[in-house]
Backbone as CSV, one residue per row, in Angstrom:
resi,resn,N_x,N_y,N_z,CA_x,CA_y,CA_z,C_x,C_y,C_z
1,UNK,76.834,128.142,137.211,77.678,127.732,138.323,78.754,128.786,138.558
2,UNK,78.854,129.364,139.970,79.954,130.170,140.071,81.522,129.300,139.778
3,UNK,82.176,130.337,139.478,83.564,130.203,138.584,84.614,130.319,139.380
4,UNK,85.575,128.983,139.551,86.314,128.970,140.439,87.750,129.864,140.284
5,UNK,88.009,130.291,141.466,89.126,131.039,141.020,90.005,131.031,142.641
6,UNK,91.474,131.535,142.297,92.351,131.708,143.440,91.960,132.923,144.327
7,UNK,91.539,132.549,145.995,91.006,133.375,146.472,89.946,133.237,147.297
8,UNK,89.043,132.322,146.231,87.470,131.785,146.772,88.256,130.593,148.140
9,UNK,87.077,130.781,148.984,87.190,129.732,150.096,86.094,128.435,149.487
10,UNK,86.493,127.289,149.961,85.724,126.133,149.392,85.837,125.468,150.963
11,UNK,84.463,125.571,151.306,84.067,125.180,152.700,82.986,123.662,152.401
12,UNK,83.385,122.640,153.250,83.245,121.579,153.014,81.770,121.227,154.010
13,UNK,80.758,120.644,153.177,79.106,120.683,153.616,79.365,119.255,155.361
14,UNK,78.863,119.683,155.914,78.491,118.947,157.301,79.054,117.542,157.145
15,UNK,78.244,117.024,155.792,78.139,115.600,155.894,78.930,114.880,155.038
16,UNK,80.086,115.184,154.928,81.098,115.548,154.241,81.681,113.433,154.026
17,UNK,82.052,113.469,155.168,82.709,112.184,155.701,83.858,111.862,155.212
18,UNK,84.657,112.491,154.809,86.239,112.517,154.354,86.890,112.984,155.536
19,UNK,87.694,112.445,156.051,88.214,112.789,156.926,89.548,113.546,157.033
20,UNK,89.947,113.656,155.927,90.863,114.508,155.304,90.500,116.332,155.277
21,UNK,89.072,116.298,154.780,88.188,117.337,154.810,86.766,117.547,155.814
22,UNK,86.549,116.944,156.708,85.751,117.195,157.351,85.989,118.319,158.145
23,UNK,84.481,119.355,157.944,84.726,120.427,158.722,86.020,121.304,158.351
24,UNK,86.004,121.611,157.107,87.037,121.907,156.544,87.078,123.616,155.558
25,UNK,87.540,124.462,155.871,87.714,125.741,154.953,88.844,125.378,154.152
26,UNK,88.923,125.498,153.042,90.129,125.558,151.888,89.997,126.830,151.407
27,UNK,91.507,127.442,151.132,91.642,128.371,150.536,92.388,128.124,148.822
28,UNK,91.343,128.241,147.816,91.879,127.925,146.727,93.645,128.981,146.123
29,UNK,94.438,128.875,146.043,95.438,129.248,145.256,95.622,128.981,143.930
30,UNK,95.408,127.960,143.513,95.411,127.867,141.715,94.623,127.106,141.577
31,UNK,93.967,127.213,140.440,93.400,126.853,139.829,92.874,126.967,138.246
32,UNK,92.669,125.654,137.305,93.140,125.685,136.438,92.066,124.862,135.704
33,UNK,90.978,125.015,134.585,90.274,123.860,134.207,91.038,122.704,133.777
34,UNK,92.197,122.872,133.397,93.104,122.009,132.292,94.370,121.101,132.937
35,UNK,94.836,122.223,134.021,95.771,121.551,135.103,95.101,121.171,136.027
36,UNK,94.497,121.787,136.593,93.457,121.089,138.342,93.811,122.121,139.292
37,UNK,93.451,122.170,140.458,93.148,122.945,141.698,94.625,122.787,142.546
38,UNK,95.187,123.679,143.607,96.024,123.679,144.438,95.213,124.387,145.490
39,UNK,95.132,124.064,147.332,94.951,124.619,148.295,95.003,124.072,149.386
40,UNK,94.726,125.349,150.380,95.399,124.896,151.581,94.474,125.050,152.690
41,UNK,94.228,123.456,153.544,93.480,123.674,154.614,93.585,124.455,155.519
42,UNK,92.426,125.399,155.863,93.182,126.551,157.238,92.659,126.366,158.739
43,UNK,92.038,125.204,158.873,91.386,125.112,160.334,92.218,123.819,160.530
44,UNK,92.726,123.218,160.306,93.362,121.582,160.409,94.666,122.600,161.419
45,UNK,94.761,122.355,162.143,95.945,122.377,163.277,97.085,121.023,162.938
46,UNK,98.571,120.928,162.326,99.413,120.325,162.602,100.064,119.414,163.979
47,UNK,99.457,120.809,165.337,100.245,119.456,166.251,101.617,120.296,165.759
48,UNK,102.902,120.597,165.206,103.917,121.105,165.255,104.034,122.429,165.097
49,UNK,105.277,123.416,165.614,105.598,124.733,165.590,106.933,124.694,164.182
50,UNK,107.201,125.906,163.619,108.372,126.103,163.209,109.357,125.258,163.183
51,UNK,109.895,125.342,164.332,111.211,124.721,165.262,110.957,123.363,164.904
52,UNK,110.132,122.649,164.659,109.746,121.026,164.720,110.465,121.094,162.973
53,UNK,110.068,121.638,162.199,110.278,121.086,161.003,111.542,122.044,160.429
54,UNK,111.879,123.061,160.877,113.503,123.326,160.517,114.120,124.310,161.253
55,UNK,115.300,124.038,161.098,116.883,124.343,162.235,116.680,126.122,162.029
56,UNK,116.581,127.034,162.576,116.485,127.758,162.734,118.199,128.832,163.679
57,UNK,118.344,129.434,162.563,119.598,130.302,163.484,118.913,131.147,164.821
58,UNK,119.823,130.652,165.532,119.156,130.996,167.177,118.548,130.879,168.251
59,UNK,117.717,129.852,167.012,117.483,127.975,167.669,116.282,128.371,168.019
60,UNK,115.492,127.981,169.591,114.069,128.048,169.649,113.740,129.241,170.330
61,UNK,114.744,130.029,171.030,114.383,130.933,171.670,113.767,132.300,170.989
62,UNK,113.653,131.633,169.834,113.608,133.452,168.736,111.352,132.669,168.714
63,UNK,111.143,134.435,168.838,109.777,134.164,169.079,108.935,133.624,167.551
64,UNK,109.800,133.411,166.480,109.680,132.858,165.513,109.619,131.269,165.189
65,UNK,110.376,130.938,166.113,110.110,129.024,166.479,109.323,128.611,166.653
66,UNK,108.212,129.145,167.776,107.167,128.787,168.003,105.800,129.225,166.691
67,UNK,106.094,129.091,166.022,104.982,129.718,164.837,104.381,128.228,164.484
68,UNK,102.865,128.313,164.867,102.168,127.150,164.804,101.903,126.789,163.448
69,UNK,102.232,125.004,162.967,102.224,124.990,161.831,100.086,124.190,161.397
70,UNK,99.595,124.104,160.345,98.414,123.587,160.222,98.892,122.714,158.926
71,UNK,97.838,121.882,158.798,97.535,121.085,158.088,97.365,121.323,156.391
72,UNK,97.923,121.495,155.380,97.249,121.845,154.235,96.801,120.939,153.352
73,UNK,96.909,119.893,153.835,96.141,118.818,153.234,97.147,117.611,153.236
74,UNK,96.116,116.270,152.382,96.828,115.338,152.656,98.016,114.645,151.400
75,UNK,98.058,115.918,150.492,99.105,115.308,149.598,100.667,115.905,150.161
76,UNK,101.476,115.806,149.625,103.040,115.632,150.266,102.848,116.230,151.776
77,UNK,103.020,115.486,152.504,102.627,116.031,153.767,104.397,116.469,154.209
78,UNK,105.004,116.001,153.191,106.559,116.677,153.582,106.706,118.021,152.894
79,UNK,106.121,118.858,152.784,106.152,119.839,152.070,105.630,121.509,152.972
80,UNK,106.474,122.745,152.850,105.729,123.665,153.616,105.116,124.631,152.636
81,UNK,104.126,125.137,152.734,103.506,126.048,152.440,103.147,127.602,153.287
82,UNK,103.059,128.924,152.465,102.362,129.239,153.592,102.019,130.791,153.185
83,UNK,101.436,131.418,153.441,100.362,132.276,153.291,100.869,133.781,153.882
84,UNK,100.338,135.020,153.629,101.109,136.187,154.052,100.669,137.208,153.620
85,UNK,101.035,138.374,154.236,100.504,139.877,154.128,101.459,140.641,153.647
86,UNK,102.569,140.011,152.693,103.480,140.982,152.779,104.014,141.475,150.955
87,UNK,103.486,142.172,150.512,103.195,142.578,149.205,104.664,142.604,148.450
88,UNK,105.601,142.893,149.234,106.939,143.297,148.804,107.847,142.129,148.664
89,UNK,107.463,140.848,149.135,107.536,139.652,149.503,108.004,139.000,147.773
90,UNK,109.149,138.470,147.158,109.362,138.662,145.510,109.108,137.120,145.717
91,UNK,108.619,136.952,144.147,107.849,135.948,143.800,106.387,135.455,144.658
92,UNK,105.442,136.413,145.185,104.212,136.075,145.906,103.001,136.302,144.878
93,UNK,102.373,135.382,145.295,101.261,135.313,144.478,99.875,136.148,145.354
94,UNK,99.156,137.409,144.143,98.198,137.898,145.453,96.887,136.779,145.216
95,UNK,96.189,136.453,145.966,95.031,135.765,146.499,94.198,136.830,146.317
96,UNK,94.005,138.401,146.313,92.874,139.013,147.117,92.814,139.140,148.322
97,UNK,91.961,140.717,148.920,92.114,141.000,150.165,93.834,140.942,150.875
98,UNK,94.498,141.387,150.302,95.803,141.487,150.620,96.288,140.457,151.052
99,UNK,96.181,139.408,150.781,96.619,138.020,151.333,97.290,137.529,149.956
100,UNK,98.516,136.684,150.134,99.819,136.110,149.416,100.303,134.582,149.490
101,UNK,100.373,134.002,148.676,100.609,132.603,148.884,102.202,132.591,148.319
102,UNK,102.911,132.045,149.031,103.816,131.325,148.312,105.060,132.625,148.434
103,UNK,106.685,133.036,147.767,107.056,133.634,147.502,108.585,133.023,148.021
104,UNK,109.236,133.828,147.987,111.032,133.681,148.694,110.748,133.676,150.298
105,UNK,110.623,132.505,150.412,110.523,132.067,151.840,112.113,132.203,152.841
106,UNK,113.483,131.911,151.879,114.207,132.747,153.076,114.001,134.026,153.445
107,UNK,113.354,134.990,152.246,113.748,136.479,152.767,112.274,136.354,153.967
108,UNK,111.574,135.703,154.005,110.425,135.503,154.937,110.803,134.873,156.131
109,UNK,111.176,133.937,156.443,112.255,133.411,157.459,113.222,134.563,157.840
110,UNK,113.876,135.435,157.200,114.649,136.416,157.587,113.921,137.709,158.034
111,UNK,112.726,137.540,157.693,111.716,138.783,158.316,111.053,138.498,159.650
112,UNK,111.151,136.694,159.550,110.408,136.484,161.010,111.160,135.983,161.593
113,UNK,112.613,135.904,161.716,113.717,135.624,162.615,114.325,136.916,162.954
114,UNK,114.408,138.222,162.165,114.132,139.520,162.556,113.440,140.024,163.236
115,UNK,112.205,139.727,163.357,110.912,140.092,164.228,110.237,141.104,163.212
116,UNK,110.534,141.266,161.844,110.106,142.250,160.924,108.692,142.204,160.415
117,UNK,108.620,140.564,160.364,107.249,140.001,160.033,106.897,139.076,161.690
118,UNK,105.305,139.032,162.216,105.232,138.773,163.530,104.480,137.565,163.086
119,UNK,104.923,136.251,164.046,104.168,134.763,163.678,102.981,135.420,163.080
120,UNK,102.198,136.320,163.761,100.651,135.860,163.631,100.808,136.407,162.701
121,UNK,101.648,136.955,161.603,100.896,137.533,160.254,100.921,136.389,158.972
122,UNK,101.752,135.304,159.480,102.351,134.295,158.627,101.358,133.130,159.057
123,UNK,100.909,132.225,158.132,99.980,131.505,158.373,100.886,130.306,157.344
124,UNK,101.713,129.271,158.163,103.129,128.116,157.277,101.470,126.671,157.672
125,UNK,101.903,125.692,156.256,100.713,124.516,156.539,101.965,123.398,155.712
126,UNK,102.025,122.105,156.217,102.400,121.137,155.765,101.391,120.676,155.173
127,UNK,102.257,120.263,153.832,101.056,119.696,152.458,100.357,120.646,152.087
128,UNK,99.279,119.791,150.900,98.542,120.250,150.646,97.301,119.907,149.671
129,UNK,95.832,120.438,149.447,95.152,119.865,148.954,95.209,120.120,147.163
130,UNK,95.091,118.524,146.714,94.685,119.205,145.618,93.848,118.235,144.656
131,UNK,93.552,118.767,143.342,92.781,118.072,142.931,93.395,118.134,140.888
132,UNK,93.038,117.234,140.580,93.302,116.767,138.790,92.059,117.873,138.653
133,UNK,92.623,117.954,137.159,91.702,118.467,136.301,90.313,117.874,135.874
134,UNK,89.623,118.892,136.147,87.968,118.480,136.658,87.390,117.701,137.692
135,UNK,88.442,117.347,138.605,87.688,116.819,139.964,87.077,117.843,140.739
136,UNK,87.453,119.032,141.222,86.746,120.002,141.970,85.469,120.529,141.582
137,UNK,85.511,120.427,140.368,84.369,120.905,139.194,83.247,119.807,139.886
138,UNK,83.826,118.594,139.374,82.790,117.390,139.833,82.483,117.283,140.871
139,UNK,82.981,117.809,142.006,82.966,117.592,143.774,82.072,118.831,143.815
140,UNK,81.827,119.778,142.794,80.761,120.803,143.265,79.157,120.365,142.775
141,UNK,79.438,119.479,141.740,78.341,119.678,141.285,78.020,118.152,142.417
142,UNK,78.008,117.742,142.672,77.852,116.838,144.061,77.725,117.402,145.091
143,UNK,77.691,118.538,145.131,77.597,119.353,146.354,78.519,118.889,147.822
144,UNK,79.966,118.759,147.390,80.544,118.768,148.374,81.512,119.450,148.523
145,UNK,81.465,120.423,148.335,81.804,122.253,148.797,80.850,123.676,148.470
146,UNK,80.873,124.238,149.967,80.608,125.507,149.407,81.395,126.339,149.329
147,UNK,81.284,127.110,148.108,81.831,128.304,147.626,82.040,129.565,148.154
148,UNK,82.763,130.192,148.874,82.782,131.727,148.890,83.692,132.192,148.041
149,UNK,83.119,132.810,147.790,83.885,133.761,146.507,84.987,134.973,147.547
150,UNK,86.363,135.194,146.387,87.026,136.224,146.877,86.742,136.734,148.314
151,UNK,87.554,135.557,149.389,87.348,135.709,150.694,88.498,135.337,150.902
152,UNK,89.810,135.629,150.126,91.058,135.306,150.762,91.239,136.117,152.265
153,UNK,90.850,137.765,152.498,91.059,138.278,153.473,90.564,137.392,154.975
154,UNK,89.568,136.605,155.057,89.469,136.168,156.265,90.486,135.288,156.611
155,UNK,91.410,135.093,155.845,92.626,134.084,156.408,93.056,134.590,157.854
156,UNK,93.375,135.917,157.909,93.846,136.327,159.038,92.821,136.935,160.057
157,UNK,91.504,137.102,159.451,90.475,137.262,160.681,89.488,136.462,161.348
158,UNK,89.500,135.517,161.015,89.008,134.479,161.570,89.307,133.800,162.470
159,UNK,89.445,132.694,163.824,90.550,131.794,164.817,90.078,131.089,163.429
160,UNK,91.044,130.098,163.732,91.431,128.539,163.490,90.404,127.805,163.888
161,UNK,90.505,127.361,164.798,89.281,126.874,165.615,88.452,126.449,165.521
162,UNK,87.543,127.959,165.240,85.820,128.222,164.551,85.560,128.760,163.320
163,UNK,86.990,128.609,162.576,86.736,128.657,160.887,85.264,128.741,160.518
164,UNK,85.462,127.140,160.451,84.267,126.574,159.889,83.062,127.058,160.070
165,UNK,82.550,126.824,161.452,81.250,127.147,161.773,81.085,128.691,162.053
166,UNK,82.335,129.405,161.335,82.325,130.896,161.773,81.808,131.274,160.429
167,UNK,82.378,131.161,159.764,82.383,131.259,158.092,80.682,131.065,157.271
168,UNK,80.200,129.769,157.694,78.989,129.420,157.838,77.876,130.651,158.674
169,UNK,78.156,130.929,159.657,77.182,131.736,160.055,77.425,132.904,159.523
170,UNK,78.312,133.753,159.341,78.875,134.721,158.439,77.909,134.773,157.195
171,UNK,77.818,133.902,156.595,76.856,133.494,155.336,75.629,133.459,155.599
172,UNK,75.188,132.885,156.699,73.809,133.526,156.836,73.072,132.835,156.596
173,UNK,71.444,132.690,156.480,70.816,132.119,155.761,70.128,130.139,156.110
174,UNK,70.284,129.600,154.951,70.568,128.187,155.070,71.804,127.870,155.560
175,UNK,72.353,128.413,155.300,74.524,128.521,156.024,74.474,128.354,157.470
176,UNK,73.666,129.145,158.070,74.337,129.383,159.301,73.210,128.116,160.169
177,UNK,72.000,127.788,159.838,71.558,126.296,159.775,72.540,125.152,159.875
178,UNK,73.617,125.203,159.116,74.468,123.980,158.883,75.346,124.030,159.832
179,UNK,75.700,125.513,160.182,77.051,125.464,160.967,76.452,124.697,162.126
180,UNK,75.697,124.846,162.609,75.086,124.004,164.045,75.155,122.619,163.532
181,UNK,75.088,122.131,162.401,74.981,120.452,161.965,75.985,119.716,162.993
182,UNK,75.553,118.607,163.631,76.004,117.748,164.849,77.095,116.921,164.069
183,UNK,78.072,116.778,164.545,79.473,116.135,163.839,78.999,114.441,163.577
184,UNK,78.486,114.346,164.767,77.651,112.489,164.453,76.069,112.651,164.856
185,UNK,75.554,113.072,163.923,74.217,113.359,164.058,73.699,112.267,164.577
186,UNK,73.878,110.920,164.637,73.413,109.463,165.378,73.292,110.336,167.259
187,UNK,74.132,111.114,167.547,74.108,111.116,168.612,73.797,112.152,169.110
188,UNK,72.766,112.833,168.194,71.581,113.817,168.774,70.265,113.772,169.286
């Protein structure tokens, strides 16, 4: 069985029926046999910008307000998270493919209220997914995720959007078979 690690994408099979995860890319950040899994949904759209969830010096007019927030799952949904390209960034964790989770989020707020760092390089998610020790393990061998390995870099090349069924055809194969899978197959 491939070996989970921070980095791998864990893309959720058609017939999923969680609605938490349906049609769903996760990007793993920790993970741990002993502690359990941390990650963050990247196609789930929030519905809020920046500006919705905090006061910002300069208020909404700074092109930093509008920075669209997504979904990272359904545990503390009061909580921000968020993802980044910026190496110099203290306390960031690397993912692979130059992508960063986590770090001193004022000096990040002060890079994108500067205009130093640009929305689109910052990818912010309320909540997030996670799992106890040995549930993800068990949710694979059930086959309800697939695995890409060390694919943190598509965070930022991919839309939102068509994650999912982008990612899937990307893969190829039996993969790109699924991405076409009908959301309510009853009504094919």
């Amino acid at each position: 069985m491939l070996r989970l690690r921070p980095g791998n994408l864990l893309i959720s099979q058609p017939f999923l029926g969680d609605p938490n995860f349906e049609r769903s890319v996760v990007l793993l950040c920790a993970h741990s046999d002993t502690e359990g899994s941390f990650g963050l949904v990247l196609n789930q759209p929030a519905n809020v910008q920046l500006s919705d969830v905090l006061t910002l010096p300069g208020g909404e007019a700074l092109p930093a307000a509008a920075t669209p927030l997504g979904l990272g799952g359904p545990v503390e949904p009061d909580t921000l998270h968020f993802l980044h390209q910026r190496p110099e960034l203290p306390n960031a964790v690397e993912l692979g493919g130059g992508v960063y989770w986590g770090g001193d989020f004022a000096r990040l707020l002060e890079l994108l209220i500067s205009g130093e760092v640009a929305p689109e390089d910052v990818r912010l998610f309320v909540g997030y997914s996670g799992w106890a020790a040995g549930q993800l393990a068990a949710e694979l061998g059930e086959n309800v995720w697939i695995v890409e390995p060390n694919a943190a870099a598509k965070v930022f090349t991919l839309t939102t959007d068509a994650f999912w069924q982008a990612i899937l055809r990307e893969k190829g194969g039996r993969y790109r078979m699924l991405s076409n899978y009908p959301t309510d197959p009853r009504l094919n």
